[in-house]
C-alpha positions in Angstrom: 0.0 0.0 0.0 1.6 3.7 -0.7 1.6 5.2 2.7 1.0 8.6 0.9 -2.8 7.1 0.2 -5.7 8.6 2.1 -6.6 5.6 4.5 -9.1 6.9 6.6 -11.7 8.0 5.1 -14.7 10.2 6.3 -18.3 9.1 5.2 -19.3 12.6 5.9 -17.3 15.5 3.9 -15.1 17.0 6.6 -16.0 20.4 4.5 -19.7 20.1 6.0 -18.8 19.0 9.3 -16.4 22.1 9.9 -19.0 24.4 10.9 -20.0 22.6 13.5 -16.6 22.4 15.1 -15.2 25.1 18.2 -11.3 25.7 18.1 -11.0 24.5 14.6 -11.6 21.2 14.9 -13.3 20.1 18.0 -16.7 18.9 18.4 -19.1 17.9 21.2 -20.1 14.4 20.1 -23.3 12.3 21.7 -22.2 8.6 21.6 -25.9 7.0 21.2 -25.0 3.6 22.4 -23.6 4.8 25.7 -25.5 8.1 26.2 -22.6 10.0 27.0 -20.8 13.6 25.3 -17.3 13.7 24.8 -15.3 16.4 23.4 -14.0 14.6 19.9 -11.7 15.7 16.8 -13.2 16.0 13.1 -10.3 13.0 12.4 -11.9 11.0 15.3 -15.9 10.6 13.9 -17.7 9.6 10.9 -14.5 8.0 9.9 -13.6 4.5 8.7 -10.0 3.5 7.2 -10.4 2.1 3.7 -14.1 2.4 3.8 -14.0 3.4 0.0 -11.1 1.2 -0.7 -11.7 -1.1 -4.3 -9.7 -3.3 -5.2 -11.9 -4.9 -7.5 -12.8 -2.1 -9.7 -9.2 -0.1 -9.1 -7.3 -2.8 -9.0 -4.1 -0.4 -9.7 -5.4 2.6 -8.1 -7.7 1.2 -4.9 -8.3 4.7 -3.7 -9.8 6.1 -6.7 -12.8 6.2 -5.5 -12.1 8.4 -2.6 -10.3 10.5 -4.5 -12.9 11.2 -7.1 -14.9 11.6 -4.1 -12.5 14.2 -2.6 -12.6 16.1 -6.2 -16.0 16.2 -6.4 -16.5 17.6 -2.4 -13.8 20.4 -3.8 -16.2 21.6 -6.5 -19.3 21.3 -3.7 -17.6 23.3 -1.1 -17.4 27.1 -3.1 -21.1 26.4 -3.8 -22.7 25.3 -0.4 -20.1 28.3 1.0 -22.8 30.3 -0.6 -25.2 29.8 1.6 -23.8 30.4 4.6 -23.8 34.5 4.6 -26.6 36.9 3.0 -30.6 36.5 2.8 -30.4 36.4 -0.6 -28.4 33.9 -2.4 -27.9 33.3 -6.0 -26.7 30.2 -7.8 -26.6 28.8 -11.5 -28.2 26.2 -13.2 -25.3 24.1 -13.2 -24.1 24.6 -9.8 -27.6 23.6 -9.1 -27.7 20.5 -10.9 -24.4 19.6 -9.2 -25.9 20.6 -5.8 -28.4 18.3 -6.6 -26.3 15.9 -7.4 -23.7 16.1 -4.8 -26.6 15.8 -2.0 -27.9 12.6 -3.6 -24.3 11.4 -2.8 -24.1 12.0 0.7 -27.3 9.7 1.0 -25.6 7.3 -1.5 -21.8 7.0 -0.1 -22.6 6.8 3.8 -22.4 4.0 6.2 -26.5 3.1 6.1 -26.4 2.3 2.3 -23.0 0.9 2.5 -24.5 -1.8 5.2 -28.1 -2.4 3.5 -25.4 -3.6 0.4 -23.2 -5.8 2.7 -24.5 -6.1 6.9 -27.9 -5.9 6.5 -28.7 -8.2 2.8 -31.8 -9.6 3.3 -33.1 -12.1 1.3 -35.7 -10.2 -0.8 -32.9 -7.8 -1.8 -30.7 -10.7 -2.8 -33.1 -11.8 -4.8 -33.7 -8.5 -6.9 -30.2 -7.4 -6.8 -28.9 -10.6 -7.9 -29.9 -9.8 -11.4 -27.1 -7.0 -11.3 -24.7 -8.9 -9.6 -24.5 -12.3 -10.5 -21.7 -12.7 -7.7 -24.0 -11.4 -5.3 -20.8 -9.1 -3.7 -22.8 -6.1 -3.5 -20.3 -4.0 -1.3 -18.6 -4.4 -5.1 -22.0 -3.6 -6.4 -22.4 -0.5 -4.5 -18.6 0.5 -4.6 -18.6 0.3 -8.6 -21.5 2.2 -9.1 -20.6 5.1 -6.7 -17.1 5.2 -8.6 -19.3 6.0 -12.0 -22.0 8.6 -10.1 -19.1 10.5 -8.6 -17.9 11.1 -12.0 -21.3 12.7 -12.9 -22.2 16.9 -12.4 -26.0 16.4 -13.1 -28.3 13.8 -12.4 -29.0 14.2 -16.7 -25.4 12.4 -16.7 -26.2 9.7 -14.5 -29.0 8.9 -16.6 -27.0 9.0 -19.6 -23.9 6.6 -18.0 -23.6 3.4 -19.6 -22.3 1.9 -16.9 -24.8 2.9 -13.9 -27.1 0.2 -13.1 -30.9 0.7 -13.3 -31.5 0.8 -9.6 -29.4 3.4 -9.0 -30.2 5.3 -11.5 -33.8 5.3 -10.3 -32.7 6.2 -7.1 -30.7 8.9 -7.8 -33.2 10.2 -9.6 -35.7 10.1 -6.7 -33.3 11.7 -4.6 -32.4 14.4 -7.0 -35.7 16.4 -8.8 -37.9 13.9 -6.5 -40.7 11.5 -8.0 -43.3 14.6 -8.5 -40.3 17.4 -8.9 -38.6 18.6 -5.5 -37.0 21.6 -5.1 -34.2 23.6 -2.0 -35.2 25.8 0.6 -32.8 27.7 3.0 -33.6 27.7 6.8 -31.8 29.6 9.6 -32.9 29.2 13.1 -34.5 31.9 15.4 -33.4 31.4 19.1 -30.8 29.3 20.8 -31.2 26.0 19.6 -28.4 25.1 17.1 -28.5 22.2 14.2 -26.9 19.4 14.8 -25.0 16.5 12.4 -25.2 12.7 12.2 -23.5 10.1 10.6 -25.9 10.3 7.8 -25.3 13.6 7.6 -29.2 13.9 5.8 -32.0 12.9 7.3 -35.4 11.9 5.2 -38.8 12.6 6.3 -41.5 10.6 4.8 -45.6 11.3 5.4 -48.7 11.2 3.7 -50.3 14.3 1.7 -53.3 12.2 1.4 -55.2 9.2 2.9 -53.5 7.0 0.0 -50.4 8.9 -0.9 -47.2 7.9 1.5 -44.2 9.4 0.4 -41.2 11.6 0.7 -41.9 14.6 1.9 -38.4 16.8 3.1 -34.9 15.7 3.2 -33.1 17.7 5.5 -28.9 19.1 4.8 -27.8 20.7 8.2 -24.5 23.1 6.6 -24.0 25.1 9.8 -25.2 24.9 13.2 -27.3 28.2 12.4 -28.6 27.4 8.5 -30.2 23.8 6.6 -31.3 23.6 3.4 -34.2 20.9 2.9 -35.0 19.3 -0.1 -38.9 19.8 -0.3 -41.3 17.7 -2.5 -43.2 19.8 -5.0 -47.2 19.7 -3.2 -45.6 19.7 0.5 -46.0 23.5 0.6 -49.5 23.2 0.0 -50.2 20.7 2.9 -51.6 22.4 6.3 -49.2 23.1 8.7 -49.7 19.8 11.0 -48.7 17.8 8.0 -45.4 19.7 7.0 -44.8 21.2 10.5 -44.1 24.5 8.4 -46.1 27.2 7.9 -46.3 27.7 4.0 -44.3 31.3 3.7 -41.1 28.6 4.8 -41.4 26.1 1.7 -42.0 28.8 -0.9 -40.4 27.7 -4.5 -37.4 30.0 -4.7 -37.2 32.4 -7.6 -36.0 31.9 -11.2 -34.3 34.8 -12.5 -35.1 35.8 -15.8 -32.5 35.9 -18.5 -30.2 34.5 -16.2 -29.9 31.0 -15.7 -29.8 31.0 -12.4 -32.1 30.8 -9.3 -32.1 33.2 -6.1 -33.2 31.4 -2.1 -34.7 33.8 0.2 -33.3 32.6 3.5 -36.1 31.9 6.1 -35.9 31.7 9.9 -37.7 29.2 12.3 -38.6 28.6 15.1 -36.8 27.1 18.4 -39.2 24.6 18.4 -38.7 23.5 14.7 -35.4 23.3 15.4 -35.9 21.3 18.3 -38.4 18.5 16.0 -36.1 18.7 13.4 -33.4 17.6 15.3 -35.4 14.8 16.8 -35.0 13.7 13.9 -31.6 13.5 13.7 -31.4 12.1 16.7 -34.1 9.4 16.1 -32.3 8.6 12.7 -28.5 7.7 14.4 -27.3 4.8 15.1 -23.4 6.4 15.9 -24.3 10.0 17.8 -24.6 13.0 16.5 -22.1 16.4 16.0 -22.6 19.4 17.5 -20.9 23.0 18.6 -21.8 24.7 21.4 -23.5 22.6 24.5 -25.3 25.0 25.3 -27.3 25.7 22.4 -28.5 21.7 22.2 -31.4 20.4 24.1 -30.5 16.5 24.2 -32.7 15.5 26.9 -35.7 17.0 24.5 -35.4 15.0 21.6 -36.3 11.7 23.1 -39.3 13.3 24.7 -40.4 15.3 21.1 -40.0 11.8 19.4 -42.1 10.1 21.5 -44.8 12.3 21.5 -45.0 12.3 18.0 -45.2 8.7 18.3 -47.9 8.6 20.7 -50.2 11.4 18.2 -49.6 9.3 15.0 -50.3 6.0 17.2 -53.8 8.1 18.1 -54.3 8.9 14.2 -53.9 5.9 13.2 -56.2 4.4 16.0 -59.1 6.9 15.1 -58.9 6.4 10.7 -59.2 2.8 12.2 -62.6 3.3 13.6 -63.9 5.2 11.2 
């Protein structure tokens, strides 16, 4: 192995976990399994060595993959830079698409996926999965087709790869302009309580618009412990408020500019308790812990409380569509 190769390897871009850190690099970090918070390093969490290692694919060049990786997290990190300042931010078309793109990713290259493809097989993914990968090495399967998408700038290219298998083209695409079109809003919060990260780095919130219509409805990108941008699908912002949990004004469809080619995000503020659910999810979502900056500004001991409450009101929902 060339000791000048990159062998551990973060599973969340150390560009998007930087804001969250105090004296450069330091984090307060949950630990989920043992419930207690420890002061840790950005080198010390969401990190794995040779989690993106291939030598089947890169047989000369195993960490290729990271590498392309690293490239493409270079090109990300002027663009999501732009949304940490101002109220009124403007981005291309193609920085869009590769936004877009880059998010997708993140859900794509993290460890969840990486163990549904190799931990967590179960039998009725073998079975479909098999007719991609006669081998049935799906850590392969997953690690080859993540070394073609990180190539890609636009979900249009993904679509257009050869070499992409079907699946993953689908769900890139899902995760990208959304099954009915999705679209970005920018969030800052209004009070104390600060975002936090977790090894997912997203987190996906799926609901019903209607009686028969389960689906997507936010994916949430923490990028500072102050702003998130959520991915919002297209109808969501039409929903009443105990359905999206926003108030409408929040998931307005940011502005095309005419003559431009470009698009311009009106930064919206929310509430301390929005913040507080939001990160409930988070913290429901983890299996690891969670990041976070200042100790202060993060209500821990809430989020168990907020999830289980929600719980307990969709248990009641449920309980009262069954009698009628």
């Amino acid at each position: 192995m060339n000791k000048n190769e990159p062998v551990r390897h973060h599973y969340v871009s150390r560009f998007l976990l930087k804001p969250f850190c105090f004296e450069g690099t330091k984090f307060n970090y949950y630990d989920k399994e043992s419930g207690i918070t420890s002061v840790k390093d950005i080198k010390d969490i969401f990190v794995e060595s040779n989690f993106y290692r291939d030598d089947i694919n890169n047989e000369s060049e195993p960490m290729k993959l990271e590498k392309d990786l690293a490239r493409f997290e270079g090109e990300i990190s002027s663009i999501i830079r732009k949304f940490h300042t101002g109220y009124e931010i403007v981005v291309t078309d193609e920085e869009y698409e590769k936004l877009q793109l880059f998010f997708a990713v993140m859900q794509y290259r993290g460890r969840k996926i990486k163990n549904e493809f190799s931990e967590d097989v179960t039998d009725e993914f073998t079975e479909f999965y098999s007719n991609y990968q006669k081998d049935q090495n799906f850590n392969d399967f997953w690690k080859r087709n993540l070394g073609y998408i990180v190539n890609c700038r636009s979900i249009k290219d993904v679509i257009n790869h050869p070499n992409i298998d079907t699946p993953m083209k689908l769900f890139l695409k899902r995760d990208t302009i959304g099954l009915l079109y999705s679209y970005y809003v920018v969030i800052e919060r209004r009070g104390k309580e600060d975002f936090i990260v977790n090894e997912n780095y997203f987190c996906q919130i799926e609901g019903q618009l209607s009686s028969k219509f389960h689906m997507t409805l936010f994916n949430y990108y923490p990028i500072s412990p102050q702003r998130m941008i959520i991915r919002v699908c297209n109808g969501v912002q039409n929903a009443p408020k105990n359905v999206s949990g926003f108030k409408k004004e929040i998931l307005r469809i940011p502005h095309l500019i005419e003559n431009t080619n470009s698009i311009k995000f009106i930064v919206k503020k929310i509430y301390e308790d929005d913040v507080k659910r939001i990160n409930s999810d988070f913290y429901n979502d983890t299996r690891e812990g969670i990041a976070f900056c200042n100790k202060a500004n993060v209500s821990l001991e809430d989020y168990p409380k907020i999830n289980k409450a929600r719980d307990d009101y969709n248990a009641f929902l449920v309980e009262q569509n069954r009698k009628l």
